[in-house]
NUNU-279105 format. One record per residue: x, y, z of N, C-alpha, C in turn; residue number from 1. Coordinates in steps of 0.1 Angstrom, whole numbers, plus 5000, padded with zeros to 4 digits. Example, Ala and Ser with C-alpha at 12.3 -4.5 7.8 and 13.67 -1.06 7.14 Angstrom:
2
{n_east = 5132; n_north = 4943; n_up = 5078; ca_east = 5123; ca_north = 4955; ca_up = 5078; c_east = 5132; c_north = 4967; c_up = 5078; i = 1}
{n_east = 5128; n_north = 4978; n_up = 5071; ca_east = 5137; ca_north = 4989; ca_up = 5071; c_east = 5129; c_north = 5000; c_up = 5079; i = 2}
# end
This chain:
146
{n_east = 5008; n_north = 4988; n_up = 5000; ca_east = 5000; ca_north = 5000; ca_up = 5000; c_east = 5009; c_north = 5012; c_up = 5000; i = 1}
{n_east = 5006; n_north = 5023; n_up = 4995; ca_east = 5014; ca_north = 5033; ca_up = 4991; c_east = 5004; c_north = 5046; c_up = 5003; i = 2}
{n_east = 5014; n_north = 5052; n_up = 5007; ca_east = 5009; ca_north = 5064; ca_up = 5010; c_east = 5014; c_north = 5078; c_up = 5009; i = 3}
{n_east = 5005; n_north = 5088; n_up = 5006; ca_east = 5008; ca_north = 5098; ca_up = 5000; c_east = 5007; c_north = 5109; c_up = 5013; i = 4}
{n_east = 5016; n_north = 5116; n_up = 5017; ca_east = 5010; ca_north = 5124; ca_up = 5031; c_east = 5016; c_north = 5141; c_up = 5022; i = 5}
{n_east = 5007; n_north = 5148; n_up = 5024; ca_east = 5008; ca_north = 5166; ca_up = 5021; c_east = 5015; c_north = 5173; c_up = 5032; i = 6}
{n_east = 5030; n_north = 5180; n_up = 5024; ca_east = 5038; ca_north = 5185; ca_up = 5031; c_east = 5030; c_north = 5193; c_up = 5039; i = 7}
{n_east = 5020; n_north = 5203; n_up = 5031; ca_east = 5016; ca_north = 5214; ca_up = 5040; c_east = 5009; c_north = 5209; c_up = 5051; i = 8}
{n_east = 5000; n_north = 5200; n_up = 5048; ca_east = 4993; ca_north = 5191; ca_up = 5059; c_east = 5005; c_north = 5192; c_up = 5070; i = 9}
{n_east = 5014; n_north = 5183; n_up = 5071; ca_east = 5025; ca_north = 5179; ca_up = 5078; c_east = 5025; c_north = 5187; c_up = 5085; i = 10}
{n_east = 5033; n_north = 5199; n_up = 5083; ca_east = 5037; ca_north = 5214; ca_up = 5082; c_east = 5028; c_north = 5220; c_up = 5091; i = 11}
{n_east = 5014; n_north = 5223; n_up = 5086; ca_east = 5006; ca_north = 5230; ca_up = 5096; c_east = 5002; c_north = 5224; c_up = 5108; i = 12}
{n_east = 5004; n_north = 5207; n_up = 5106; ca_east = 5001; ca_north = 5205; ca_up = 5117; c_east = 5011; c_north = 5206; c_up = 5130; i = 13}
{n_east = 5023; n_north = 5211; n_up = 5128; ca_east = 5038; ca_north = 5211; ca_up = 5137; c_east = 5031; c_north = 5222; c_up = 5137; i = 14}
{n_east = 5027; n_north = 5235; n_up = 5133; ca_east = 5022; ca_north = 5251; ca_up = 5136; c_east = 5011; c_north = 5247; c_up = 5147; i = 15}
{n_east = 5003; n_north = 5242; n_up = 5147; ca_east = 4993; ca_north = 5236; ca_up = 5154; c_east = 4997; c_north = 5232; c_up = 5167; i = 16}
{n_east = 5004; n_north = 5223; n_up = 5168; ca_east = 5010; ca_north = 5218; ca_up = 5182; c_east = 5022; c_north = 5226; c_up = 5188; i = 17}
{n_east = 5023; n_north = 5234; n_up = 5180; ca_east = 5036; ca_north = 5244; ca_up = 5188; c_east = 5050; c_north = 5237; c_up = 5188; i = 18}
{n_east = 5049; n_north = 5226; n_up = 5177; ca_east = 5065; ca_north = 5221; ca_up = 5173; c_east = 5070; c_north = 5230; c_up = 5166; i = 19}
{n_east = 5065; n_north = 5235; n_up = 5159; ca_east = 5073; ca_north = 5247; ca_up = 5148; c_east = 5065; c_north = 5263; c_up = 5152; i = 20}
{n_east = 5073; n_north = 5269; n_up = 5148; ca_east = 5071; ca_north = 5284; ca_up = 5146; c_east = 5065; c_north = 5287; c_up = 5132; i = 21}
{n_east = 5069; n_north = 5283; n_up = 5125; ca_east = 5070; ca_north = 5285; ca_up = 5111; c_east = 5076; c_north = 5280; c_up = 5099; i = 22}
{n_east = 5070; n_north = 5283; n_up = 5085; ca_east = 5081; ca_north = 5278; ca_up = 5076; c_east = 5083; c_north = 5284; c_up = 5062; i = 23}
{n_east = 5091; n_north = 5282; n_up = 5054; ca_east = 5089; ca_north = 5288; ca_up = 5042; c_east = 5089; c_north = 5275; c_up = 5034; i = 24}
{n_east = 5084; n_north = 5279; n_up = 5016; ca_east = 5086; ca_north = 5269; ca_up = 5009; c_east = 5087; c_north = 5279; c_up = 4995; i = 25}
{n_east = 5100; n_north = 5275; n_up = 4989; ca_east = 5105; ca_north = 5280; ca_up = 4980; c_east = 5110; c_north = 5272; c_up = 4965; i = 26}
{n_east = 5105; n_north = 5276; n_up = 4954; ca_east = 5110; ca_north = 5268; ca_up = 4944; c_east = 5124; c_north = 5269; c_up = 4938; i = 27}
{n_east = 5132; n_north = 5257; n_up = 4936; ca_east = 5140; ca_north = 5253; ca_up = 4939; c_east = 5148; c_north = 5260; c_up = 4927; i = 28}
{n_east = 5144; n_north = 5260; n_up = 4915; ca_east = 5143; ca_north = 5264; ca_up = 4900; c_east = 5146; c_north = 5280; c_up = 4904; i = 29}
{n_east = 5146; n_north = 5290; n_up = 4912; ca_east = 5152; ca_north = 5303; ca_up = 4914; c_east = 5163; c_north = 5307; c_up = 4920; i = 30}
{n_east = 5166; n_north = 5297; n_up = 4924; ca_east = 5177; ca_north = 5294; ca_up = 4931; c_east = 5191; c_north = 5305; c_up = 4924; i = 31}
{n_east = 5199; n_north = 5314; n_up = 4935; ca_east = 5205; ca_north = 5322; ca_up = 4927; c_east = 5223; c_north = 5320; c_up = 4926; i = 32}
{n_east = 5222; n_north = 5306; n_up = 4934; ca_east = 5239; ca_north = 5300; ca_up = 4931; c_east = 5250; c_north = 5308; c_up = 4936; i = 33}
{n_east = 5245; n_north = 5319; n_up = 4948; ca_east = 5258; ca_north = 5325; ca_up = 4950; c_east = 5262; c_north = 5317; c_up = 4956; i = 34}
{n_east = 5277; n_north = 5321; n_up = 4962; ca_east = 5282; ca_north = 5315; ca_up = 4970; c_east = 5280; c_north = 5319; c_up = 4983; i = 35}
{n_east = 5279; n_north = 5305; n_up = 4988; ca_east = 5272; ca_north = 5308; ca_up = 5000; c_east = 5278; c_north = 5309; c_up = 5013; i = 36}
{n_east = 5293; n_north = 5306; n_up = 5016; ca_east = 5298; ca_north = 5319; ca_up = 5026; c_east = 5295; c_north = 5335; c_up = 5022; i = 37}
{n_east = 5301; n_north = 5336; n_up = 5009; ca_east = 5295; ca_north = 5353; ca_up = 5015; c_east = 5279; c_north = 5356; c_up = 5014; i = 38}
{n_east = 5268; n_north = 5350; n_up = 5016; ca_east = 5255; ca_north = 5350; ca_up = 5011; c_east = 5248; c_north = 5351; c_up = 5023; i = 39}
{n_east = 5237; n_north = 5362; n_up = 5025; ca_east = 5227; ca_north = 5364; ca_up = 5032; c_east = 5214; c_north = 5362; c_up = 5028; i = 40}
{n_east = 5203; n_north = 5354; n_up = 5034; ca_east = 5192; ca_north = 5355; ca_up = 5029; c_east = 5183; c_north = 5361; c_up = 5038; i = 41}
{n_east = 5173; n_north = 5374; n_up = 5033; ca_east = 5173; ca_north = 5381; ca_up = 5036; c_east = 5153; c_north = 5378; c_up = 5040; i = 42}
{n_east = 5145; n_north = 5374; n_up = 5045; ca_east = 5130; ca_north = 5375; ca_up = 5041; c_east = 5122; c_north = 5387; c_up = 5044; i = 43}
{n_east = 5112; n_north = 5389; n_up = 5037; ca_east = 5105; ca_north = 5399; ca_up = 5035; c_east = 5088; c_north = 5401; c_up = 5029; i = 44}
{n_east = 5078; n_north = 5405; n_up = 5030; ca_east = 5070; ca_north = 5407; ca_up = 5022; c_east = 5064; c_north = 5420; c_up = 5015; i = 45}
{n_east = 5072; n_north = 5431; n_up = 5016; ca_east = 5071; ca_north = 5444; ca_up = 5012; c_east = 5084; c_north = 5441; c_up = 5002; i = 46}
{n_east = 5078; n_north = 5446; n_up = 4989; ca_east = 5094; ca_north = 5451; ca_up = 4977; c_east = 5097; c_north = 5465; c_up = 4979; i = 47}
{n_east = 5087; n_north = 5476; n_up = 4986; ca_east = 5093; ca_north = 5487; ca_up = 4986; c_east = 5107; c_north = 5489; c_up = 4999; i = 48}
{n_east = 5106; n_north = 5475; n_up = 5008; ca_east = 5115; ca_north = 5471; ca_up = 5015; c_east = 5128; c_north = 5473; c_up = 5011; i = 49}
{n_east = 5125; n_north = 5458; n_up = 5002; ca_east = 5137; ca_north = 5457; ca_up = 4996; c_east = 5147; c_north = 5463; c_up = 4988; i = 50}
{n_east = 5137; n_north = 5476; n_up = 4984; ca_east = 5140; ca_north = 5485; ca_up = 4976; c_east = 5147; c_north = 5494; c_up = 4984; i = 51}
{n_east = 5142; n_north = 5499; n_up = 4992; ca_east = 5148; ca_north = 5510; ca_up = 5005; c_east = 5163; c_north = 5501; c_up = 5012; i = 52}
{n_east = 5163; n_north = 5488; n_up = 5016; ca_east = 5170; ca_north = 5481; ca_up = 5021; c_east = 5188; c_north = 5479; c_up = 5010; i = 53}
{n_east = 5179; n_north = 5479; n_up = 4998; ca_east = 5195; ca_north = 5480; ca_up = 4988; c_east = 5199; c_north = 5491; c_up = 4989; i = 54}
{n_east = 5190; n_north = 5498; n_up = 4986; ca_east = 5199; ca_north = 5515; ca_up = 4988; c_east = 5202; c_north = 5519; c_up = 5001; i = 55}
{n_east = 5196; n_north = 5514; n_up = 5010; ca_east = 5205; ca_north = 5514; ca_up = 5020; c_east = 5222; c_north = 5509; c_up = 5020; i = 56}
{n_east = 5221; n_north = 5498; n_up = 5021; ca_east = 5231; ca_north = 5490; ca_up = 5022; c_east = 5243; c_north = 5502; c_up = 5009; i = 57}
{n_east = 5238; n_north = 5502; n_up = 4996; ca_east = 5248; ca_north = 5511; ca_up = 4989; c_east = 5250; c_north = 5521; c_up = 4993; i = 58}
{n_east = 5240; n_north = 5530; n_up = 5003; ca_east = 5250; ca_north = 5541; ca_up = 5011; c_east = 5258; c_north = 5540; c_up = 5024; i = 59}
{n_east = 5256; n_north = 5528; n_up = 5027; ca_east = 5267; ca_north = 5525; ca_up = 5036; c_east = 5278; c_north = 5518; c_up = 5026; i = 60}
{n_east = 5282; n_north = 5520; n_up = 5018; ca_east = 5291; ca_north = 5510; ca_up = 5009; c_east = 5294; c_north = 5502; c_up = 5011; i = 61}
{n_east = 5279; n_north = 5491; n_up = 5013; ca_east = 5280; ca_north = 5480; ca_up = 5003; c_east = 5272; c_north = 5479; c_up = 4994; i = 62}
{n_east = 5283; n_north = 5469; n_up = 4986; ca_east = 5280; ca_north = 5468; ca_up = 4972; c_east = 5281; c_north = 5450; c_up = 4968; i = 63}
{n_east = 5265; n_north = 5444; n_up = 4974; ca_east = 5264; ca_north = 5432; ca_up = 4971; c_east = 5258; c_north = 5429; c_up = 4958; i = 64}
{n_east = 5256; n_north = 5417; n_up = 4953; ca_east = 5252; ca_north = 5414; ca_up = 4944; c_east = 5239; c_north = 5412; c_up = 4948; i = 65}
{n_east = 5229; n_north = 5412; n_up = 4941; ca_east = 5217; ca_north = 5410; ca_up = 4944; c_east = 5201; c_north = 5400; c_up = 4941; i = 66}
{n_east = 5195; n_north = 5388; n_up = 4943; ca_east = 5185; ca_north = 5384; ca_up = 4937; c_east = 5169; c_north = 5384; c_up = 4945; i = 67}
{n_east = 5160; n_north = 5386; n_up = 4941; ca_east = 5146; ca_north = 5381; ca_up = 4947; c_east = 5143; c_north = 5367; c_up = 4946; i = 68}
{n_east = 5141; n_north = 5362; n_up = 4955; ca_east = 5134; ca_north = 5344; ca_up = 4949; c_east = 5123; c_north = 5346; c_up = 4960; i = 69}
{n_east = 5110; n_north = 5342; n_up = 4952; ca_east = 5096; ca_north = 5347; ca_up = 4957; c_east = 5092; c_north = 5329; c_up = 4966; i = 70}
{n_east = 5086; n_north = 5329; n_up = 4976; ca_east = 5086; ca_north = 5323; ca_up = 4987; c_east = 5068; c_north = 5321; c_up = 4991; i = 71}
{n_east = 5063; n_north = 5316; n_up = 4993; ca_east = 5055; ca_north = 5311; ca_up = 5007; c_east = 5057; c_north = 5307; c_up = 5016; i = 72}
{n_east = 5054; n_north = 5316; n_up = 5028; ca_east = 5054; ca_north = 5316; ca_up = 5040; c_east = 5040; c_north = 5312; c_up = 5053; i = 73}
{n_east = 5043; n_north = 5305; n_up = 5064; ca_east = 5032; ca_north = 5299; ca_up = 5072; c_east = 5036; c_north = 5301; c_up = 5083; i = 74}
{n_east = 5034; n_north = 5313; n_up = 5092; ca_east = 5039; ca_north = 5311; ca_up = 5108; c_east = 5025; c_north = 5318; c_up = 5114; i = 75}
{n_east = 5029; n_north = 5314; n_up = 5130; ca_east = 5021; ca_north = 5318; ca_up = 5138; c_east = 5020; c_north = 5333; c_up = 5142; i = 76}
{n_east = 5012; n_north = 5339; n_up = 5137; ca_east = 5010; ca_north = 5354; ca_up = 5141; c_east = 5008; c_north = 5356; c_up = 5161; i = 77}
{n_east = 5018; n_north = 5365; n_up = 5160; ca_east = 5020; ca_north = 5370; ca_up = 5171; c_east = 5011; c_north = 5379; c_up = 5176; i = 78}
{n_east = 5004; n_north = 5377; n_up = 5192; ca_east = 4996; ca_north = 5387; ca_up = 5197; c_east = 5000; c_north = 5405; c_up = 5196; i = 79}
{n_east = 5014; n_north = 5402; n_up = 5197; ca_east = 5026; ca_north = 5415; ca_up = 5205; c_east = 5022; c_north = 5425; c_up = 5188; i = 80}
{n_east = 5024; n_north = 5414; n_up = 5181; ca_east = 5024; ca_north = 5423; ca_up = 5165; c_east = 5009; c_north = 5431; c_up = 5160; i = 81}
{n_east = 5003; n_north = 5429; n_up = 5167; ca_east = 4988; ca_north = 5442; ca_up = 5164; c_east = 4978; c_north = 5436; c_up = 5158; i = 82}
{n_east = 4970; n_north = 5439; n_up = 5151; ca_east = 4957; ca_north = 5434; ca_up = 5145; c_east = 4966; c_north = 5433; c_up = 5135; i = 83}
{n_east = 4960; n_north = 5418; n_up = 5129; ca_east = 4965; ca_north = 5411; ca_up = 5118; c_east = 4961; c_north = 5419; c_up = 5108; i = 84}
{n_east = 4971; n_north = 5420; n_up = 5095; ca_east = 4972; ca_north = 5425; ca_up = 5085; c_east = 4955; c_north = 5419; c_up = 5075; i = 85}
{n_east = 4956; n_north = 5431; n_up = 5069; ca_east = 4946; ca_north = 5425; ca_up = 5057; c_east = 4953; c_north = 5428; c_up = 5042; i = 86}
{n_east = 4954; n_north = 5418; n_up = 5032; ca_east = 4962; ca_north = 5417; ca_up = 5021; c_east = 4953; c_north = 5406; c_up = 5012; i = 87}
{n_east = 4958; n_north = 5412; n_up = 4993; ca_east = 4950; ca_north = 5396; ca_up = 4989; c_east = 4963; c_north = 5382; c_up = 4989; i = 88}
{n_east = 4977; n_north = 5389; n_up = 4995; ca_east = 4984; ca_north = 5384; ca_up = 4993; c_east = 4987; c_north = 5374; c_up = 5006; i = 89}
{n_east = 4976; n_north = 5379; n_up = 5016; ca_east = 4979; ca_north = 5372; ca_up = 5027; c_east = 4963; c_north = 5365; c_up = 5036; i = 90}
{n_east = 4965; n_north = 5352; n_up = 5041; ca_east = 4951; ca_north = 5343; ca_up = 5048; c_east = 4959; c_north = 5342; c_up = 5054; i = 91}
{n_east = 4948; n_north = 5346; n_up = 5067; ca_east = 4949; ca_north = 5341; ca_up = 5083; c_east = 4938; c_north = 5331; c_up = 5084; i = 92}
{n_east = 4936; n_north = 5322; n_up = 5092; ca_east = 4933; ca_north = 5311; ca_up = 5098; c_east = 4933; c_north = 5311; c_up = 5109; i = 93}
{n_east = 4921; n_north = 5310; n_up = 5116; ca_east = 4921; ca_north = 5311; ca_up = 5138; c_east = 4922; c_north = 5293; c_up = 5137; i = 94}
{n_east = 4934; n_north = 5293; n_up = 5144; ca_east = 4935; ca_north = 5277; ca_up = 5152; c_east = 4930; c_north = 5278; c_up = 5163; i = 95}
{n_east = 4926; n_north = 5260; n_up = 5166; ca_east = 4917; ca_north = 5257; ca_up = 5180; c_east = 4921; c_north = 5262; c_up = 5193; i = 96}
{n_east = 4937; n_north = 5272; n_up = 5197; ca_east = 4943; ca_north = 5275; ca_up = 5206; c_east = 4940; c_north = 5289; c_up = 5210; i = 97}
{n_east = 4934; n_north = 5293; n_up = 5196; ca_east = 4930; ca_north = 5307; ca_up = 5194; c_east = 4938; c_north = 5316; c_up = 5190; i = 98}
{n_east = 4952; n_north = 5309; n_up = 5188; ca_east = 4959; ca_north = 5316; ca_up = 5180; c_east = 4956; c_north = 5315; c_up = 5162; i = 99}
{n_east = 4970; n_north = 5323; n_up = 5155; ca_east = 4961; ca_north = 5322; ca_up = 5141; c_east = 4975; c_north = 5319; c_up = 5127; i = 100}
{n_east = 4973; n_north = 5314; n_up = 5123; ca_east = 4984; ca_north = 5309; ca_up = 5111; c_east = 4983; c_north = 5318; c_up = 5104; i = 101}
{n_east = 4993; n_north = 5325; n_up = 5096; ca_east = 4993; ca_north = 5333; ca_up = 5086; c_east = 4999; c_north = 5326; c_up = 5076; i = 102}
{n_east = 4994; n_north = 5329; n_up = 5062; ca_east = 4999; ca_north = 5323; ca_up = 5053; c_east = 5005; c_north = 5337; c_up = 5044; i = 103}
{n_east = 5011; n_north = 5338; n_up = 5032; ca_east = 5019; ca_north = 5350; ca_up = 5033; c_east = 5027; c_north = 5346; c_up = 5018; i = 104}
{n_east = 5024; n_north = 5355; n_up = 5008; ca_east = 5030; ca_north = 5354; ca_up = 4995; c_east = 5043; c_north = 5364; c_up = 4998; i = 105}
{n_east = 5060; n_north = 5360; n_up = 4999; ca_east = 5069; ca_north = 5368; ca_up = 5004; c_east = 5079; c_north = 5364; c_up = 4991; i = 106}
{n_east = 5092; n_north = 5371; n_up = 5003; ca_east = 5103; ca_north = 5370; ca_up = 4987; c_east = 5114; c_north = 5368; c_up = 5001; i = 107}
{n_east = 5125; n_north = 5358; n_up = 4993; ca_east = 5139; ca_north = 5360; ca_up = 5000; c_east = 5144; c_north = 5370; c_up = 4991; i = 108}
{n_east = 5150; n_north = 5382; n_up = 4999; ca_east = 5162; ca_north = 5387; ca_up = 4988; c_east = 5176; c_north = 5384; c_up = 4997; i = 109}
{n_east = 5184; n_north = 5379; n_up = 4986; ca_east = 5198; ca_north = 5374; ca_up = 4987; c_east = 5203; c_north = 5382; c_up = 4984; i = 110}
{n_east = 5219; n_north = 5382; n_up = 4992; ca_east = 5229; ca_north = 5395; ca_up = 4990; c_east = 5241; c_north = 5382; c_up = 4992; i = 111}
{n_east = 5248; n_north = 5387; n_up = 4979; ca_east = 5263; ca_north = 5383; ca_up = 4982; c_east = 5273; c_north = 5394; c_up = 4980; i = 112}
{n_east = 5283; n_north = 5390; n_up = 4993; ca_east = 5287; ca_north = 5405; ca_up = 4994; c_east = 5301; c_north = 5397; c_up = 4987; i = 113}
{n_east = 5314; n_north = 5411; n_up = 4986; ca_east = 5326; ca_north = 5411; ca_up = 4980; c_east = 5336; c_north = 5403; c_up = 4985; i = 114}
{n_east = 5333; n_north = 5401; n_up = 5001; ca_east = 5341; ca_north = 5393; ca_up = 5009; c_east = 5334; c_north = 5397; c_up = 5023; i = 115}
{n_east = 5345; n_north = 5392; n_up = 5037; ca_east = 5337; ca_north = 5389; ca_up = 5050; c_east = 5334; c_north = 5394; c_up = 5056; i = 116}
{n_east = 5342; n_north = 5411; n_up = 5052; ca_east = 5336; ca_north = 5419; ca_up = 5061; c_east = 5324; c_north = 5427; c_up = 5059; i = 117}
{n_east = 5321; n_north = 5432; n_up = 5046; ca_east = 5309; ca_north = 5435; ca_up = 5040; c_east = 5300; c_north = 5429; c_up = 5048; i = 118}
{n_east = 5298; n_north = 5413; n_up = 5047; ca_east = 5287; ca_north = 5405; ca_up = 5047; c_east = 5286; c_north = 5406; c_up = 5066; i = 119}
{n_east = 5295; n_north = 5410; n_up = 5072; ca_east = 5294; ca_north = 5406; ca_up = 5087; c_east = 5292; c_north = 5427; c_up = 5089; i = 120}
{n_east = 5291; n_north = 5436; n_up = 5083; ca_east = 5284; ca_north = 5446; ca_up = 5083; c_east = 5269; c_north = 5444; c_up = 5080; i = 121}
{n_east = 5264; n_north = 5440; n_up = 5075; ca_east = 5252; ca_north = 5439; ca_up = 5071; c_east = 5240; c_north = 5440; c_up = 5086; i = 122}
{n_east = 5242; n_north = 5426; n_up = 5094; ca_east = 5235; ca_north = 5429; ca_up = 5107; c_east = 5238; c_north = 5442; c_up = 5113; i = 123}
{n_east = 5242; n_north = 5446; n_up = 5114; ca_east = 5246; ca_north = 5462; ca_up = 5123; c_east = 5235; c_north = 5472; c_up = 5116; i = 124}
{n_east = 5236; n_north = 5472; n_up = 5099; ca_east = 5233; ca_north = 5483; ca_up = 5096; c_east = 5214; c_north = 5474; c_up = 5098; i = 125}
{n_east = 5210; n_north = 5460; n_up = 5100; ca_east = 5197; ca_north = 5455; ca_up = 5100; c_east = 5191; c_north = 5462; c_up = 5115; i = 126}
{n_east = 5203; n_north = 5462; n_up = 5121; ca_east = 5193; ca_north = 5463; ca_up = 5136; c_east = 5191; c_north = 5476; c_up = 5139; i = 127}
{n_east = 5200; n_north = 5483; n_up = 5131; ca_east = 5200; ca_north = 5500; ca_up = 5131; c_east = 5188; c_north = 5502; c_up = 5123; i = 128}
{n_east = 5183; n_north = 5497; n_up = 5115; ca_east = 5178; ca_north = 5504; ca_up = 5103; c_east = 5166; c_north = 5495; c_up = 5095; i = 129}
{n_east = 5163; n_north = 5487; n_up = 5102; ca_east = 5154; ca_north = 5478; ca_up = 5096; c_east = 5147; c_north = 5467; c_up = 5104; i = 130}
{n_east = 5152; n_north = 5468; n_up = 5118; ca_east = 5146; ca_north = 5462; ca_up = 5129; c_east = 5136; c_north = 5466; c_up = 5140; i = 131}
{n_east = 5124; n_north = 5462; n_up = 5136; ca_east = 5118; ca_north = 5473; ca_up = 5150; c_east = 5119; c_north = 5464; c_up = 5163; i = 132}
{n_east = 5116; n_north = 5475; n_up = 5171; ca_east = 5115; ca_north = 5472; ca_up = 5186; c_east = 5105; c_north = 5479; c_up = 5190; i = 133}
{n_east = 5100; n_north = 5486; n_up = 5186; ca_east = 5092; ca_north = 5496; ca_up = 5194; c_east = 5083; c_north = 5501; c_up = 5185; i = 134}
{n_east = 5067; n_north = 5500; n_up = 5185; ca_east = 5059; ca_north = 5503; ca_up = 5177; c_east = 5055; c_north = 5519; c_up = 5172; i = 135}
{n_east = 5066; n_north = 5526; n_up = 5178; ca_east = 5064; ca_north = 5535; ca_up = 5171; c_east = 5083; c_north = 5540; c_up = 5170; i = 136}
{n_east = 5086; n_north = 5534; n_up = 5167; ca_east = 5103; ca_north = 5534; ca_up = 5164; c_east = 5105; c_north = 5543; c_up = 5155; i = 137}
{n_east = 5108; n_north = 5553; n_up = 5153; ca_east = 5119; ca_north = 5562; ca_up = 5138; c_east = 5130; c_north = 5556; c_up = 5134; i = 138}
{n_east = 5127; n_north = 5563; n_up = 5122; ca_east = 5142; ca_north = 5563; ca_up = 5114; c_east = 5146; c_north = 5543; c_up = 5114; i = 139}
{n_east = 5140; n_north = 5538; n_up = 5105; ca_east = 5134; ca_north = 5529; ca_up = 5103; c_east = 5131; c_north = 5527; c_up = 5088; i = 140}
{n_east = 5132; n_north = 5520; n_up = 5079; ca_east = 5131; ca_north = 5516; ca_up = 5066; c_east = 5121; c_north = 5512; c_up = 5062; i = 141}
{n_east = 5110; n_north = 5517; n_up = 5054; ca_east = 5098; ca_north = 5510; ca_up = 5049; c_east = 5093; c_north = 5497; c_up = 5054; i = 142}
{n_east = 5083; n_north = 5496; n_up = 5061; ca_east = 5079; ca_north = 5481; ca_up = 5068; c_east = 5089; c_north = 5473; c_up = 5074; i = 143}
{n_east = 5093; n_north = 5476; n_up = 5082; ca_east = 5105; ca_north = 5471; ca_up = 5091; c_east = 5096; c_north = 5466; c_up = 5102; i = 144}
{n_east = 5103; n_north = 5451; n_up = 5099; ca_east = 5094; ca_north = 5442; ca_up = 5110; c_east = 5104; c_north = 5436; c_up = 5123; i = 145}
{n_east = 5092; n_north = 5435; n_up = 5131; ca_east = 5095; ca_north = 5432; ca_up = 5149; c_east = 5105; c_north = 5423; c_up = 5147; i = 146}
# end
């Protein structure tokens, strides 16, 4: 007998019991072949992000190379994070816990930098400039998430 079991099935059900936080699923076919010591992968679901986030990084001079590989995403929406978003790009789901699964049309953007030190600047300029903490934080990059 043969059986067939659904990743996402699988998948949502670890979101459900609190084995997992979350996950992505990405096709394999966009794959951008840097090399992956100097390679960061970056996730996101705003492009005006990504867009503010390169030009960031070029005025701090770096000067990575750059790709989008577009992603679905499934994690557990956090209370701390506010009333859930509304998007046609995004379904929420209330689980039996009363918490709620977000499902979520996103993008990895990858950065390969020149060498190691570039690539080990990068967090500094994320937590400066792209990380929130505080819901009403400044000086802060287009949709900069918790």
């Amino acid at each position: 007998m043969v059986y067939t079991v659904n990743l996402l099935t699988v998948m949502d059900e670890g979101l459900k019991r609190d084995i997992i936080t979350g996950y992505n699923l990405r096709d394999s076919r966009n794959n951008a072949n840097f090399n992956e010591e100097l390679t960061i992968r970056y996730g996101h679901s705003d492009i005006t992000h990504a867009i503010q986030l390169t030009a960031l990084l070029k005025s701090q001079g770096i000067n990575a190379r750059v790709q989008l590989e577009p992603k679905t995403s499934a994690f557990i929406y956090l209370e701390e994070w506010g009333t859930p978003p509304t998007s046609p790009d995004i379904e929420l789901i209330q689980i039996e816990n009363g918490n709620f699964i977000e499902y979520a049309k996103e993008y990895d953007i990858l950065f390969e930098f020149p060498d190691m030190e570039q690539k080990m600047e990068f967090q500094s300029i994320i937590l400066k400039y792209a990380k929130k903490n505080e819901s009403d934080q400044e000086g802060l990059i287009y949709s900069s998430w918790w």
